[in-house]
N, C-alpha and C positions, 0 to 999 in steps of 0.2 A: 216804909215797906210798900212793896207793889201790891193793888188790890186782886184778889183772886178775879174778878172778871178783866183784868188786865193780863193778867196770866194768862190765863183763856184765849182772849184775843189774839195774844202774841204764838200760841201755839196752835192756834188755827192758821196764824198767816202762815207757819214758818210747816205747815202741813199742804197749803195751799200752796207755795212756794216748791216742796218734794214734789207734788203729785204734776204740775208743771214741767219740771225737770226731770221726771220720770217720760210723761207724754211727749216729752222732744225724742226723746230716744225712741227710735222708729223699730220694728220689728221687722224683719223682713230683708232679700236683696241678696246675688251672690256676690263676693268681694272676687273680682277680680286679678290676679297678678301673675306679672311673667316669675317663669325661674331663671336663673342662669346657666344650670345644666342639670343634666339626669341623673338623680343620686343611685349609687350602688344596691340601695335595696330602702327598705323604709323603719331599719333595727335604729332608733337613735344609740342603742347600748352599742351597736357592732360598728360603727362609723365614727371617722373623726372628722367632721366638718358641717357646718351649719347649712349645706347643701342639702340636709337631712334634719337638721332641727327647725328650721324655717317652717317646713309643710305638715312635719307630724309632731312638733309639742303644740299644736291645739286637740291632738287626739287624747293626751294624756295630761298628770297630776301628777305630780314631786308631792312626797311628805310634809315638804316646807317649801317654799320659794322668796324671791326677792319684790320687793313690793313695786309694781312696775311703775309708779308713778315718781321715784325715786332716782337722780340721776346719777348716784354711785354709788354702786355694790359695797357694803362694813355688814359687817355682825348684826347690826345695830338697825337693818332695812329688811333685816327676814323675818316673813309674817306667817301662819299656818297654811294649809292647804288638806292635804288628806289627814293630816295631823290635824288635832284642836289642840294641843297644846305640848310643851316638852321639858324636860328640868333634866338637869345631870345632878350627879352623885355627890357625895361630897368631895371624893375620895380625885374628881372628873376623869373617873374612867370608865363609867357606863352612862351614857346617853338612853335617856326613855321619852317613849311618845303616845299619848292616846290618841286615837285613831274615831276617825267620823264613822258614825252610822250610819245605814241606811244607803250607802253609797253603790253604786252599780255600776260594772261593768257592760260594757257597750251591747254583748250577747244576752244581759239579763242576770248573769249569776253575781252574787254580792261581792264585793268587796272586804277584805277580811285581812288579818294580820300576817296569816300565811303566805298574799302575797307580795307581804312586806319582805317575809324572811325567805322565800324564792327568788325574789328580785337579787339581793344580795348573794344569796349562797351562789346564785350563777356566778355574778360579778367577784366572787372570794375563789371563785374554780371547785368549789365545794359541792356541786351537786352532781345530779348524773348526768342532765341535760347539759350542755356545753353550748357555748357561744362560738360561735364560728369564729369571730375575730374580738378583742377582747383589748380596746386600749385605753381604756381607767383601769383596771383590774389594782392598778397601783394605789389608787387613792385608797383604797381599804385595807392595808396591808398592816395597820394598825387593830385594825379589829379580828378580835378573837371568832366571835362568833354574832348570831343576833337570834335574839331570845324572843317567844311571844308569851302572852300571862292573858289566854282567853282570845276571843276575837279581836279585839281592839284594842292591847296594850302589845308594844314590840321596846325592844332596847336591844342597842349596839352594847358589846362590852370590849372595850380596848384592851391592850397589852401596857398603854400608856395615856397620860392626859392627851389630846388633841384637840385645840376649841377649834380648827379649823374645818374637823368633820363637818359643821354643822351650815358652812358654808359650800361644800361637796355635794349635803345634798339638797341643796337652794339652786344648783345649777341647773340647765335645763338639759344635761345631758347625765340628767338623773331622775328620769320618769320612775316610775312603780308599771310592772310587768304583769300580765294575771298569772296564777301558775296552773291554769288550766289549757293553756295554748302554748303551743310547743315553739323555742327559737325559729325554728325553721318557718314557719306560720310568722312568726312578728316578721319577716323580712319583706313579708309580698302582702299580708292582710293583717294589720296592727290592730288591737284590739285596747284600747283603753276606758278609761275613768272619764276624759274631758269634756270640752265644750263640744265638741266637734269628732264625728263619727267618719273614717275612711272609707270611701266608696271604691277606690279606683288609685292604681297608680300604671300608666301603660310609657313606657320605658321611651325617651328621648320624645315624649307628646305632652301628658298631662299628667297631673295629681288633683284628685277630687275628693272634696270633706262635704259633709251635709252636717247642720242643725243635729246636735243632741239634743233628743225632746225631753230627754227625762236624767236631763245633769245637775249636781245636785246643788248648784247654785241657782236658784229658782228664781224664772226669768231669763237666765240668759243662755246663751247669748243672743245676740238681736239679729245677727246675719242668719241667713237660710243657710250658705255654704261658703266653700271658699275655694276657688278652682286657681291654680297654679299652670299656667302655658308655659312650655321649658323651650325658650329660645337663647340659645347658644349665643349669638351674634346679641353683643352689649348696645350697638350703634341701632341695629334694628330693633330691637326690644326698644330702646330709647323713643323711638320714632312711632312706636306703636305705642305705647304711653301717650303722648305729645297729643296723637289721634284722637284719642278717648277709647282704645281700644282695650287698655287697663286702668280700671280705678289705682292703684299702684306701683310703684316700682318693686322689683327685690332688697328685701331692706339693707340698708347699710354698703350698696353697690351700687350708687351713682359716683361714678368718680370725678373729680373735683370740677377738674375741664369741662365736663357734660354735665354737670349744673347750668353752668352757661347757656349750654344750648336749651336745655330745657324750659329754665325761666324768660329765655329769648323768645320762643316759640310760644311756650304755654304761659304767659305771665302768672294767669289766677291758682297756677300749682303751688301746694305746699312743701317748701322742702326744708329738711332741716340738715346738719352737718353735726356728728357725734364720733369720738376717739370710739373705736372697737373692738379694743385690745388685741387685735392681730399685727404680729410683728412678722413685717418682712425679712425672711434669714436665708444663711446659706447653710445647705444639710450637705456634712462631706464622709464619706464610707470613710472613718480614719482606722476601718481595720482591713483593709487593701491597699497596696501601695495604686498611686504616687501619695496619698493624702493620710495614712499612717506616719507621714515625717511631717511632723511640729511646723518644723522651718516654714514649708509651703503653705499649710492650713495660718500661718502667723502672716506669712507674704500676702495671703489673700484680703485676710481680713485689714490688714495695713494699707492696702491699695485704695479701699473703698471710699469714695469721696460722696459719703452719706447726704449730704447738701444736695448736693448736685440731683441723685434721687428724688428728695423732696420738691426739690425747685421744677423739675421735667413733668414726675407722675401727679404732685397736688398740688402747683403752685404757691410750694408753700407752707402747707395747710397738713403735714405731718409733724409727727415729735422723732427725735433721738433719743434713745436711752439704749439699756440692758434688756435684760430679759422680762422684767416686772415693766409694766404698764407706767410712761412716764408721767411726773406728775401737769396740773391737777389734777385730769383725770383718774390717777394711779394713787394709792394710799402707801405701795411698800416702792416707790423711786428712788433711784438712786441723786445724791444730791450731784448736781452738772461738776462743781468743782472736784468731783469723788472722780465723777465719769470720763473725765478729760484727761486724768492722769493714766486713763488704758491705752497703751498703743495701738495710733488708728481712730482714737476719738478725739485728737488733738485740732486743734485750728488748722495746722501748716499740712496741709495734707501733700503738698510735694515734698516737702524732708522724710513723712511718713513714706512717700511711694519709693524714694532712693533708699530708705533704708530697707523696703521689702524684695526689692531689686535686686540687693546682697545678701539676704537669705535666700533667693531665688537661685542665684550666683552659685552661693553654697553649697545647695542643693544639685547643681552640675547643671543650671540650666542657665542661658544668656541669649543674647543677642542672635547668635546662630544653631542657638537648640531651643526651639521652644516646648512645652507641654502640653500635648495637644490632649482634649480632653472634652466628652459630651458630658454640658450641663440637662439635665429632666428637668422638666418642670410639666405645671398640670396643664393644657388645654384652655383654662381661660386670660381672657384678659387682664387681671387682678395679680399673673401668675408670670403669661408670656412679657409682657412690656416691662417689669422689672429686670428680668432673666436677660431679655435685650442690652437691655444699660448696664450688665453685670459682665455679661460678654465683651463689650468695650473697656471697658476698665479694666478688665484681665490683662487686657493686650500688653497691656503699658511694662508687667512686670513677667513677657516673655510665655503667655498661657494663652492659647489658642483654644478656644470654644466653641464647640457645635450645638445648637439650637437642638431639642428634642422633646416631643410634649407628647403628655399622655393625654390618655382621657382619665375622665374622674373615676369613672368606673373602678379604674385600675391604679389608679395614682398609690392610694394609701398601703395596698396590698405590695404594690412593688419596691417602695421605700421600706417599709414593715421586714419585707425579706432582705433589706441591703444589695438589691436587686438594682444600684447606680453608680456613677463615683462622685458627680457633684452636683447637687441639685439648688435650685432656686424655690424656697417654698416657702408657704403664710402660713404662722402658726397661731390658731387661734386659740386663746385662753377660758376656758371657761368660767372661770372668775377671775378677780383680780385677788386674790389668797396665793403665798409663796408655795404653800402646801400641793395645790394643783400645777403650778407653776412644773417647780425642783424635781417632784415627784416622778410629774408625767413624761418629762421630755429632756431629764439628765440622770434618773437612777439608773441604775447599772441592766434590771432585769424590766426594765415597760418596755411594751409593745411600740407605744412614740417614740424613744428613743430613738431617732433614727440612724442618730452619728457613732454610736456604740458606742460614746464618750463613757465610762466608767470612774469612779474616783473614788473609790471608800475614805477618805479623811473626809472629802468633801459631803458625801451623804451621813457621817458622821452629824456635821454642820446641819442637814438640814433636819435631821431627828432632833437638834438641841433647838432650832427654832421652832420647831412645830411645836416642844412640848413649853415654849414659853411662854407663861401668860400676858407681862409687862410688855405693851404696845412697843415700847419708846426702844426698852431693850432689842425686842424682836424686831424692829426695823435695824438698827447697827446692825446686827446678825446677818438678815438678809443684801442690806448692803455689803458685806462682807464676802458674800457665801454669790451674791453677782458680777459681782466685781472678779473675782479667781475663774467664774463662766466664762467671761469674756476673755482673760489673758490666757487660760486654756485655749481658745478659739473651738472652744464645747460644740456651739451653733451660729456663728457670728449674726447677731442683727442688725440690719440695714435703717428700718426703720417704723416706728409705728404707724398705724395707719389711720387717718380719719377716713369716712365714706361717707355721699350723702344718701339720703330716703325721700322720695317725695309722693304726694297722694293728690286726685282729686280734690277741690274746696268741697265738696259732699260729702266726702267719707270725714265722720269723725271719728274721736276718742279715741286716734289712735297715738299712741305715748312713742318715742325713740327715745333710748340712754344710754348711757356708757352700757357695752356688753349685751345689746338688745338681744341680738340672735343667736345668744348664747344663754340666756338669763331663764328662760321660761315663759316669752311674750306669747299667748295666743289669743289673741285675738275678740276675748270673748264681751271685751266690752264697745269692740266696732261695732258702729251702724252706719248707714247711708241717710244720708238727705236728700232724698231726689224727690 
């Protein structure tokens, strides 16, 4: 047995040891980083793209989240946050959560259960305040209502079991709202919980956050602020990194080729390379003609020589799959021999292209009629240079394409209306959960939906997966219920994406994992070493 004054010792070192490790961690310093373009407003609830989750989930706190040191998203990686703790029923169809005290909003007023159950009732369409745009609204379509029991106890009650609720709201595009400040107010002056308080957002310039002094994880965070330069141009933004004009890159947006240059130029930069479950697809209006006939939406997807993609934009450094995040990275993938048997994800991609030729044929187009046809796509690079390569590949099976880009501003609002006929677009996932997946971007009535794909057998399917609890089962299912996505030609996917991040060798603690800029990464355990 150890002697008590060895004891002693040993917890003196290992006290002397924290207090070291605490004193490296520097207080102070703004962090630095460009953006890639000007998000539409600063609602994380009213936007779909991490154009918006990047600069303001450090304003705010999720009930629950994903533990950022963790490099893939399960059940099994979500730790509390405005919650201290949660248990379901037995019955698992009410979800409950106690709630921190003590907790503050950025203007001073407390934090409370209420605006647990405001937060939601906007997002269920159940209050009187409206969200101006509204595209999760699906992922709660399962819940009846949400209940509070005093200040700090709230519960969901379902219509059915769902474990994947609980990954929904682990995303980061599921902050807590105050319900003292009106939608209209979150889109231009955001008011949260976080590390980090909004000073400033001035449209195609900057976004400014300063130090929460009085967040209620005490201590942190260690940065003073966090200023965001929104430059469009990915080559210039690169070059001004390179500089030292930003401690950062925008995360998850160095693309593969331009790591090269980076580490060329800046060697002592840190960059890392992570899958970020955005899948490059094509979105086709299939309730307008020419692309309401099968034939065409089947010709296109058949053409697509997904390789080639990877090989051009990441040397490489992409995955193929479906619609679920391929594996490792991916927990619900489809296994490759499943995948191969969809037409179009075969090897022989010239027998695939003659045979979309003849449905092209079919269709009454050939050699001397072609379809002529503007693809949308958004304004950046991440968006235009696939859309390029999507355009050539057309050609082959007789579809003549015209380049058309929007701005971001505009992009989701105009897709949203069906406001195209064939777009080129990145669909990013907020988790790796089938439930987020299915829900968001194939049910009949979401807002994502963009291709108005509808299928009632099919969302049959994914009500029976949602409600299952056996992993092993609810993978089959899922594979199942992907695999019918694809030969529908629902959204055809081109292909996943990796991306890289890189930072100054000064700037620590800062984590990249599968789904960063979807997750709920803000920033609060960065500091600077200079």
């Amino acid at each position: 047995m150890r002697s008590v004054q060895t004891l002693v010792a040993a917890a003196l070192s290992l006290l002397t040891v924290s207090s070291l490790a605490l004193a490296s961690e520097k207080q102070g310093g703004i962090l630095r980083v460009y953006h890639r373009d000007s998000p539409a407003s600063a609602s994380i609830h009213e936007e779909a793209t991490y154009s918006v989750n990047v600069p303001f989930m450090p304003v705010f706190n999720n009930l629950v989240m994903y533990k950022q040191d963790v490099a893939q998203n399960s059940l099994e990686s979500i730790v509390p946050d405005l919650a201290e703790s949660w248990a379901w029923s037995d019955d698992k169809k009410m979800l409950g959560f106690k709630l921190r005290q003590g907790v503050k909003w950025h203007d001073g007023k407390p934090f409370t259960s209420n605006d647990v159950k405001c937060t939601f009732d906007m997002l269920m369409g159940k209050s009187a305040q409206k969200f101006r745009k509204n595209p999760r609204k699906s992922w709660y379509d399962e819940v009846v209502d949400v209940t509070t029991n005093g200040d700090f106890e709230v519960a969901f009650n379902l219509k059915r079991p769902q474990p994947a609720l609980l990954a929904l709201l682990a995303s980061g595009y599921t902050p807590i709202y105050p319900c003292h400040v009106s939608p209209g107010d979150m889109r231009v002056k955001p008011i949260g919980t976080g590390p980090f308080k909004f000073v400033e957002f001035k449209a195609n310039e900057s976004i400014k956050l300063v130090r929460n002094p009085d967040y209620w994880k005490k201590g942190l965070p260690y940065l003073d602020g966090i200023e965001f330069t929104i430059i469009p141009n990915r080559s210039t933004a690169i070059l001004a990194f390179v500089a030292g004009k930003f401690d950062m890159t925008f995360p998850t947006e160095v693309s593969i080729p331009l790591l090269k240059d980076v580490k060329a130029q800046a060697p002592n930069a840190v960059c890392v390379v992570e899958p970020i479950n955005v899948s490059t697809n094509i979105i086709v209006n299939s309730s307008a003609p020419p692309f309401d006939n099968l034939d065409i939406r089947r010709a296109m997807a058949m053409t697509l020589d997904r390789q080639a993609f990877v090989s051009i934009l990441n040397e490489g450094q992409a995955d193929i799959g479906g619609t679920m995040l391929p594996a490792p990275g991916g927990l619900w993938a489809m296994p490759k021999e499943m995948l191969e048997t969809i037409p179009g994800y075969g090897p022989d991609v010239n027998a695939s292209r003659e045979a979309a030729r003849k449905l092209m044929q079919k269709a009454g187009y050939g050699p001397d009629k072609h379809l002529q046809v503007k693809v949308s796509t958004r304004n950046i690079p991440v968006y235009r240079d696939p859309a390029v390569i999507l355009i050539d590949q057309l050609k082959g099976i007789y579809i003549d394409g015209e380049l058309e880009v929007v701005e971001t501003a505009n992009w989701f609002s105009k897709v949203a209306r069906k406001d195209y006929a064939l777009g080129l677009n990145l669909t990013g996932n907020a988790v790796d959960d089938p439930d987020q997946s299915f829900y968001e971007n194939y049910s009949c009535k979401s807002e994502r939906n963009y291709t108005n794909y509808c299928n009632a057998d099919i969302e049959k399917l994914f009500d029976q997966q949602s409600q299952e609890t056996d992993v092993a089962k609810r993978k089959k299912l899922v594979w199942e219920i992907d695999k019918k996505l694809q030969e529908d030609v629902a959204r055809p996917i081109i292909f996943h994406g990796r991306q890289g991040s890189c930072w100054q060798p000064y700037v620590k603690g800062i984590t990249i994992m599968v789904n960063s800029s979807y997750n709920g990464y803000r920033y609060e355990d960065v500091w600077l070493d200079k």
